[in-house]
PDB file of N, CA, C and O in Angstrom:
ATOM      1  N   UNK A   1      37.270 -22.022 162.243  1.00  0.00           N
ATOM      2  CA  UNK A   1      36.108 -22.777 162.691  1.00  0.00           C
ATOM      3  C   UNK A   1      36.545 -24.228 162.912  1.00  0.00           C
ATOM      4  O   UNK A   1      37.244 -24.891 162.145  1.00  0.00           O
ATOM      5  N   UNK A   2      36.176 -24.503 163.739  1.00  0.00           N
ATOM      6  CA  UNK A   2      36.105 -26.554 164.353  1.00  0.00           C
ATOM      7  C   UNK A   2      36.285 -26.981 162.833  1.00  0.00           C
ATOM      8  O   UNK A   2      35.858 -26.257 161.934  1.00  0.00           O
ATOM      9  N   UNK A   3      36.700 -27.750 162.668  1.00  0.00           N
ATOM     10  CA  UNK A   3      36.102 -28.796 161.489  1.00  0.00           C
ATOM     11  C   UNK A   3      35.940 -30.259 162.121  1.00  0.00           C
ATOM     12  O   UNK A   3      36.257 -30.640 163.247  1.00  0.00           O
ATOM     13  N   UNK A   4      35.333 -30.988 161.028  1.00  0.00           N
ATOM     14  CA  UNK A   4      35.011 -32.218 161.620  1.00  0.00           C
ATOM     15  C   UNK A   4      35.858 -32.900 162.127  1.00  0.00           C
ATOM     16  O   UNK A   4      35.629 -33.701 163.033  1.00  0.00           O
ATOM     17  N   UNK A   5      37.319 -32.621 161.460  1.00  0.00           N
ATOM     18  CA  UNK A   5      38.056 -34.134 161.603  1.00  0.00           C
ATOM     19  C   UNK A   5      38.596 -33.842 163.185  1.00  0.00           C
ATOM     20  O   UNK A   5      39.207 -34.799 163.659  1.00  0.00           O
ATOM     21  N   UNK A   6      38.463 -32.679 164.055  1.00  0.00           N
ATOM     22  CA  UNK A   6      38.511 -32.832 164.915  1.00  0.00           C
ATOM     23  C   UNK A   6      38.022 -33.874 166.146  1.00  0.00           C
ATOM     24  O   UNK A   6      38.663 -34.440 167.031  1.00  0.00           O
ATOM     25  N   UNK A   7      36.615 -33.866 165.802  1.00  0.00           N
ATOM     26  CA  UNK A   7      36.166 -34.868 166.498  1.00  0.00           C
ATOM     27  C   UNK A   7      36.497 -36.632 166.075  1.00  0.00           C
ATOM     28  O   UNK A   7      36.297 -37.606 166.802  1.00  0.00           O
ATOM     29  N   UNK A   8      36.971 -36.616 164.885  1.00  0.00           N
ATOM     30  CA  UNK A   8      37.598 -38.202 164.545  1.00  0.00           C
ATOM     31  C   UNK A   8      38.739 -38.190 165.331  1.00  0.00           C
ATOM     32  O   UNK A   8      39.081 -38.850 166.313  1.00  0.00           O
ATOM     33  N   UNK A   9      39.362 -37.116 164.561  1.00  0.00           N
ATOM     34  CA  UNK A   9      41.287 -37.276 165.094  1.00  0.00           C
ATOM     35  C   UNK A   9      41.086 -37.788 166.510  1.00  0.00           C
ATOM     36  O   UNK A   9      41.764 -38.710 166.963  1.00  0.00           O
ATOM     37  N   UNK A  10      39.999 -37.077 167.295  1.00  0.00           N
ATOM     38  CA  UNK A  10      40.278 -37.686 168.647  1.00  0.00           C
ATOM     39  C   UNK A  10      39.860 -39.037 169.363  1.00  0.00           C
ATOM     40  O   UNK A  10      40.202 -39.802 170.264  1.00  0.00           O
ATOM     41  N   UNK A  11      38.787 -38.817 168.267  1.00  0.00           N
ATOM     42  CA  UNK A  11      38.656 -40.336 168.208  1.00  0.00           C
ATOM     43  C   UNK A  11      39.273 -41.683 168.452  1.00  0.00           C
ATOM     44  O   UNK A  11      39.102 -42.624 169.227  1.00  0.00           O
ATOM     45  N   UNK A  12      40.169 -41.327 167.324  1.00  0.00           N
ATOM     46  CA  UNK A  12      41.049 -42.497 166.729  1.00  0.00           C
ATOM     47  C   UNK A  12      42.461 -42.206 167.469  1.00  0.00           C
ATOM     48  O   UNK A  12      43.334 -42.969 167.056  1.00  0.00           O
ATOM     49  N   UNK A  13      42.949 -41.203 168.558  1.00  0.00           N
ATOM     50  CA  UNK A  13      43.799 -41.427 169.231  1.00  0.00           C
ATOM     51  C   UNK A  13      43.406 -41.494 170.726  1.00  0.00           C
ATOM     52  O   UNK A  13      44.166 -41.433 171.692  1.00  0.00           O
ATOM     53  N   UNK A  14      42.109 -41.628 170.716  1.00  0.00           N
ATOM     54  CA  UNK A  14      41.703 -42.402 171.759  1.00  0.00           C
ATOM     55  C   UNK A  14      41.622 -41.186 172.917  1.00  0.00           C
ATOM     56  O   UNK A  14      41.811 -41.608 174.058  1.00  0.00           O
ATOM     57  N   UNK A  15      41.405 -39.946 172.819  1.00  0.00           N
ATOM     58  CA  UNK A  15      41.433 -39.132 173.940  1.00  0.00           C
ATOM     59  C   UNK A  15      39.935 -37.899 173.598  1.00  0.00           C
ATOM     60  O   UNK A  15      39.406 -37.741 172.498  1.00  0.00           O
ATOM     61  N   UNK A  16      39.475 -37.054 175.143  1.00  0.00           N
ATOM     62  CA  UNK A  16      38.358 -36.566 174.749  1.00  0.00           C
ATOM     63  C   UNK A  16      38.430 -35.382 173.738  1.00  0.00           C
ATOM     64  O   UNK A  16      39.519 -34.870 173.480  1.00  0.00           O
ATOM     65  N   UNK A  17      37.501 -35.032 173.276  1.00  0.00           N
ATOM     66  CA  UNK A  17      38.129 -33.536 172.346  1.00  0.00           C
ATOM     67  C   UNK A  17      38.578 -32.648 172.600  1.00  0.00           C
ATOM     68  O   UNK A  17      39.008 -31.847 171.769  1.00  0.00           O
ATOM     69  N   UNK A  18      38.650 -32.426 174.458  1.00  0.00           N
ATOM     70  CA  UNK A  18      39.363 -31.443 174.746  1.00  0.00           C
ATOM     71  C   UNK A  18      40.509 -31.845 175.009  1.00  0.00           C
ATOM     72  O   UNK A  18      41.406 -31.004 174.948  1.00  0.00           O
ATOM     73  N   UNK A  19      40.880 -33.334 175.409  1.00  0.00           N
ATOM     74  CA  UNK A  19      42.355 -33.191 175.718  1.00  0.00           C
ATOM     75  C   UNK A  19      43.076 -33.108 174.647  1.00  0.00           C
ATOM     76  O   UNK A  19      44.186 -32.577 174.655  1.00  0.00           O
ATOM     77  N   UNK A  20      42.414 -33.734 173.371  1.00  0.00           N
ATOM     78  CA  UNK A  20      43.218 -33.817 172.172  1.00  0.00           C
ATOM     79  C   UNK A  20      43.280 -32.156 171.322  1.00  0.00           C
ATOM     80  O   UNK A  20      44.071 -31.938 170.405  1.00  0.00           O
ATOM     81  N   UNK A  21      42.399 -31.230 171.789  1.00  0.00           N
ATOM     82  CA  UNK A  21      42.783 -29.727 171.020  1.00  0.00           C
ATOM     83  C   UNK A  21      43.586 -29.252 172.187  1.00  0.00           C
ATOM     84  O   UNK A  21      44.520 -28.520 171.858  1.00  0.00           O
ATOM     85  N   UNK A  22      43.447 -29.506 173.599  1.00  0.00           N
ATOM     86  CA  UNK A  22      44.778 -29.172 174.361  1.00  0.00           C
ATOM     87  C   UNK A  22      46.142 -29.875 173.990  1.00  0.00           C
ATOM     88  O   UNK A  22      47.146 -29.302 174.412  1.00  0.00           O
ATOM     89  N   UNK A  23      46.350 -31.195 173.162  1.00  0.00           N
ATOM     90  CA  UNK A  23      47.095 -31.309 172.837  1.00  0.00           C
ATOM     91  C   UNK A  23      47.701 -30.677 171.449  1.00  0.00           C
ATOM     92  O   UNK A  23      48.896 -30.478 171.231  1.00  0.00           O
ATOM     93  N   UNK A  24      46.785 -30.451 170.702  1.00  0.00           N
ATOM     94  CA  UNK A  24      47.199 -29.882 169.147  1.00  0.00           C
ATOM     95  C   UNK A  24      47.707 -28.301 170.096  1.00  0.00           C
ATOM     96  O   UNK A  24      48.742 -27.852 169.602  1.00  0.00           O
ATOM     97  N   UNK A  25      47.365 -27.737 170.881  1.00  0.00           N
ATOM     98  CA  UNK A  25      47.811 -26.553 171.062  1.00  0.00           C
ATOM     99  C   UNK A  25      49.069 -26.476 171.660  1.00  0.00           C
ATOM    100  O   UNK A  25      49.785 -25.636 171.115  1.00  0.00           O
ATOM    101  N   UNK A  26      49.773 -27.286 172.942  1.00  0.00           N
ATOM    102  CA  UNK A  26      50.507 -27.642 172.812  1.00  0.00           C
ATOM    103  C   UNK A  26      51.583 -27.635 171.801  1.00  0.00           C
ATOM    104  O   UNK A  26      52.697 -27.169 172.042  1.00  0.00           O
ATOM    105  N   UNK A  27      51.217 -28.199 170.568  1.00  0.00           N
ATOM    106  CA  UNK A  27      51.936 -27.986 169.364  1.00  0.00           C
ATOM    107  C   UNK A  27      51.972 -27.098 168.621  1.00  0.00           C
ATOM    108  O   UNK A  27      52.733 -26.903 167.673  1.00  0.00           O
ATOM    109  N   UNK A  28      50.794 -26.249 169.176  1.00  0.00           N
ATOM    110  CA  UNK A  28      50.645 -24.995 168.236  1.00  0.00           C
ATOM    111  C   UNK A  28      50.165 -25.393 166.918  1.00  0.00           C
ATOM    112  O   UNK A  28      50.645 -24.882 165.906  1.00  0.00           O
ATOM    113  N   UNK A  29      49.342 -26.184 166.874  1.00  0.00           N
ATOM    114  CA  UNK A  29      48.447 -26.865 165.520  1.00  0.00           C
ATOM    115  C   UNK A  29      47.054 -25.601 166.263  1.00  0.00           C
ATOM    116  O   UNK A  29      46.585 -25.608 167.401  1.00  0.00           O
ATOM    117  N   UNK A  30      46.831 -24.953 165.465  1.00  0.00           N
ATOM    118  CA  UNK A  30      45.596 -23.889 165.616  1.00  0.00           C
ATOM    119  C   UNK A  30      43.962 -25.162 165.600  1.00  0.00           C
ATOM    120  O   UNK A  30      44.144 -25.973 164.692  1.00  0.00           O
ATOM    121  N   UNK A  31      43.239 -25.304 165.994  1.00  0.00           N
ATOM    122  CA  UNK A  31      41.820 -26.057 165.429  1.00  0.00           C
ATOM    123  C   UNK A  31      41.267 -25.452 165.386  1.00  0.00           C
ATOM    124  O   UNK A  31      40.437 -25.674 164.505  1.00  0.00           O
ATOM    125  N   UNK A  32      41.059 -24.199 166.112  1.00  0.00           N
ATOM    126  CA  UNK A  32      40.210 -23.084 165.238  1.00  0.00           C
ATOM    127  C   UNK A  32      40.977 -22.072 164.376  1.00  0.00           C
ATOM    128  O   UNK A  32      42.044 -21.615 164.785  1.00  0.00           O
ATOM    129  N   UNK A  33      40.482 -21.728 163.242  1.00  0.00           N
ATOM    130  CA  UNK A  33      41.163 -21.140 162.624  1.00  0.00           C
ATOM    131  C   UNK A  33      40.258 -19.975 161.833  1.00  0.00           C
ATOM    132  O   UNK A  33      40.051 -20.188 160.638  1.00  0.00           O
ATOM    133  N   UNK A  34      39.675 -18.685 162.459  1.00  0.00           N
ATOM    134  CA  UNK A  34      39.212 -17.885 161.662  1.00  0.00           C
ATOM    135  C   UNK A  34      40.125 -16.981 161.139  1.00  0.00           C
ATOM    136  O   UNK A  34      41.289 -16.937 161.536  1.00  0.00           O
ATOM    137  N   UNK A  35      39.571 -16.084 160.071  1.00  0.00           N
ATOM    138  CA  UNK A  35      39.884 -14.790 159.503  1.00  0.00           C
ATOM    139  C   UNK A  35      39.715 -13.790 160.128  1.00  0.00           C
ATOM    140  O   UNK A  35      38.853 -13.906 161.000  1.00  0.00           O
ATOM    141  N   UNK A  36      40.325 -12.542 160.030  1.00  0.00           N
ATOM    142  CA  UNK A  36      39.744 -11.638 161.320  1.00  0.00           C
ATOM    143  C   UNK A  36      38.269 -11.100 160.835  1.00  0.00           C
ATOM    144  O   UNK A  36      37.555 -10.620 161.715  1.00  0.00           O
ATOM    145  N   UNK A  37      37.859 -11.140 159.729  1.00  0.00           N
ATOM    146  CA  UNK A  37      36.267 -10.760 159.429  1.00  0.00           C
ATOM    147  C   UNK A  37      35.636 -11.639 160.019  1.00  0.00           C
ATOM    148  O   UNK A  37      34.711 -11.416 160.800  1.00  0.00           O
ATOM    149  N   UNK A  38      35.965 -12.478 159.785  1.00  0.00           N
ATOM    150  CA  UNK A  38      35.301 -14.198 160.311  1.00  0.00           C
ATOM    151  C   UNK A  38      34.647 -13.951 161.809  1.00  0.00           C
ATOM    152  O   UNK A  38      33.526 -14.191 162.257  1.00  0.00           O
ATOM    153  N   UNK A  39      36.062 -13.257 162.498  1.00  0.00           N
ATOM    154  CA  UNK A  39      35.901 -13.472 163.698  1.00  0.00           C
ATOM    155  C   UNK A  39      34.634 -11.870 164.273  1.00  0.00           C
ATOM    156  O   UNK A  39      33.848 -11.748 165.213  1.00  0.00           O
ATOM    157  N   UNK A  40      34.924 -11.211 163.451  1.00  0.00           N
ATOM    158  CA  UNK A  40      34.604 -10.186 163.790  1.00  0.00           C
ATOM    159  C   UNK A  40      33.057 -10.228 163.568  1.00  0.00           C
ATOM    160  O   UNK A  40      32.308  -9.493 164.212  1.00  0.00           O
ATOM    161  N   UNK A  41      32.606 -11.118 162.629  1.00  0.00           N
ATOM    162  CA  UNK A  41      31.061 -11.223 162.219  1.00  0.00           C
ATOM    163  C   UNK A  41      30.568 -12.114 162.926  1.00  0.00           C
ATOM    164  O   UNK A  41      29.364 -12.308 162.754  1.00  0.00           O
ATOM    165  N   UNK A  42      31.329 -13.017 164.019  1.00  0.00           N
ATOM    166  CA  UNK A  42      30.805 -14.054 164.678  1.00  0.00           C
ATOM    167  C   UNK A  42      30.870 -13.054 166.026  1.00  0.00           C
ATOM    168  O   UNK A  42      30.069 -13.585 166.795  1.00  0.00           O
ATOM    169  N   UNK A  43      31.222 -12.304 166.451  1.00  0.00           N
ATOM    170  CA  UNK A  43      30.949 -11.366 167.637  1.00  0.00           C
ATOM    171  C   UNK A  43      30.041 -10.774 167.587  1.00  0.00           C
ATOM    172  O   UNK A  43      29.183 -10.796 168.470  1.00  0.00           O
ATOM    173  N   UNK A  44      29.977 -10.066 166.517  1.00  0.00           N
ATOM    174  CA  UNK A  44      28.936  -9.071 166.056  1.00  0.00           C
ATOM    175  C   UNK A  44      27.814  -9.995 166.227  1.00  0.00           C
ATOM    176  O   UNK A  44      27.079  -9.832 167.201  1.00  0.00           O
ATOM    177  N   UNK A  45      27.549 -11.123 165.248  1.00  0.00           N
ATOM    178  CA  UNK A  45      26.599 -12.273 165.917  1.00  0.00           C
ATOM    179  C   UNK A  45      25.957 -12.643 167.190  1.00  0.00           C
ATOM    180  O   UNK A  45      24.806 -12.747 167.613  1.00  0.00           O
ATOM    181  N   UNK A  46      27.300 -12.819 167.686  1.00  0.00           N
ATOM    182  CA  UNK A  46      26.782 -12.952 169.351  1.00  0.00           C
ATOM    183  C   UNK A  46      25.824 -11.861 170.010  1.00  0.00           C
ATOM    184  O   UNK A  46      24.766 -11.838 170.639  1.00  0.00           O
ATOM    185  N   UNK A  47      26.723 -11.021 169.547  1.00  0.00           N
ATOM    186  CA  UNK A  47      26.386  -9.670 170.826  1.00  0.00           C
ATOM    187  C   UNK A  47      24.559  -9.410 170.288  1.00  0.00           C
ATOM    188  O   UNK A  47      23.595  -9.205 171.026  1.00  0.00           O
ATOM    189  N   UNK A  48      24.592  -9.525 168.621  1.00  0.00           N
ATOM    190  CA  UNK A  48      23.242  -9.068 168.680  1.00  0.00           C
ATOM    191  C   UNK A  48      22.260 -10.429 169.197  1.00  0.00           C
ATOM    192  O   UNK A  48      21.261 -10.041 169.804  1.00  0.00           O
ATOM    193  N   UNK A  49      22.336 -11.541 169.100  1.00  0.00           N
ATOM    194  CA  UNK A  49      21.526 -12.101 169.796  1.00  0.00           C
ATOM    195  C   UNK A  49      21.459 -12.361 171.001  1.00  0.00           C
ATOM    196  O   UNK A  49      20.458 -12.964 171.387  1.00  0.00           O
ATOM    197  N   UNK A  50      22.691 -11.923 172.141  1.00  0.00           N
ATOM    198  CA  UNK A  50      22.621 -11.902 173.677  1.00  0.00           C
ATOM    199  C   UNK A  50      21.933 -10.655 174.105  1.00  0.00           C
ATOM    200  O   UNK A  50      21.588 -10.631 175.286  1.00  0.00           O
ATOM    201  N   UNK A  51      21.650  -9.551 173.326  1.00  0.00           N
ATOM    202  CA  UNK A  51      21.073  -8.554 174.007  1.00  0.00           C
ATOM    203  C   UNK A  51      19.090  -8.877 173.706  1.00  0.00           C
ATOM    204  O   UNK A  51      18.659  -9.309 172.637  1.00  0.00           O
ATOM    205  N   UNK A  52      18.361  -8.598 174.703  1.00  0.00           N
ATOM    206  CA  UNK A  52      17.500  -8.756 174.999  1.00  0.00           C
ATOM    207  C   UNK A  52      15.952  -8.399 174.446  1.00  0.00           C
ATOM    208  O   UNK A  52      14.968  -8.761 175.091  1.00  0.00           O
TER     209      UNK A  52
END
């Protein structure tokens, strides 16, 4: 999941939040970082509230 200091870090090096998590990736610094349950209960999430 995002955490906050994402939006500082980019802050404070002066670039938008996407260029600065395109840059952590680049490095292969992960900013999101789930578990595979994690991920799997946040789909499951989705899907049941996109269906109608």
């Amino acid at each position: 999941m995002q955490t906050p200091f994402a939006g500082k870090a980019a802050e404070l090096a002066e670039l938008k939040l996407g260029r600065f998590i395109n840059f952590l990736d680049g490095l292969k610094i992960p900013v999101i970082d789930y578990e595979e349950d994690e991920l799997d209960a946040e789909f499951k999430t989705a899907m049941e509230l996109s269906e109608p």
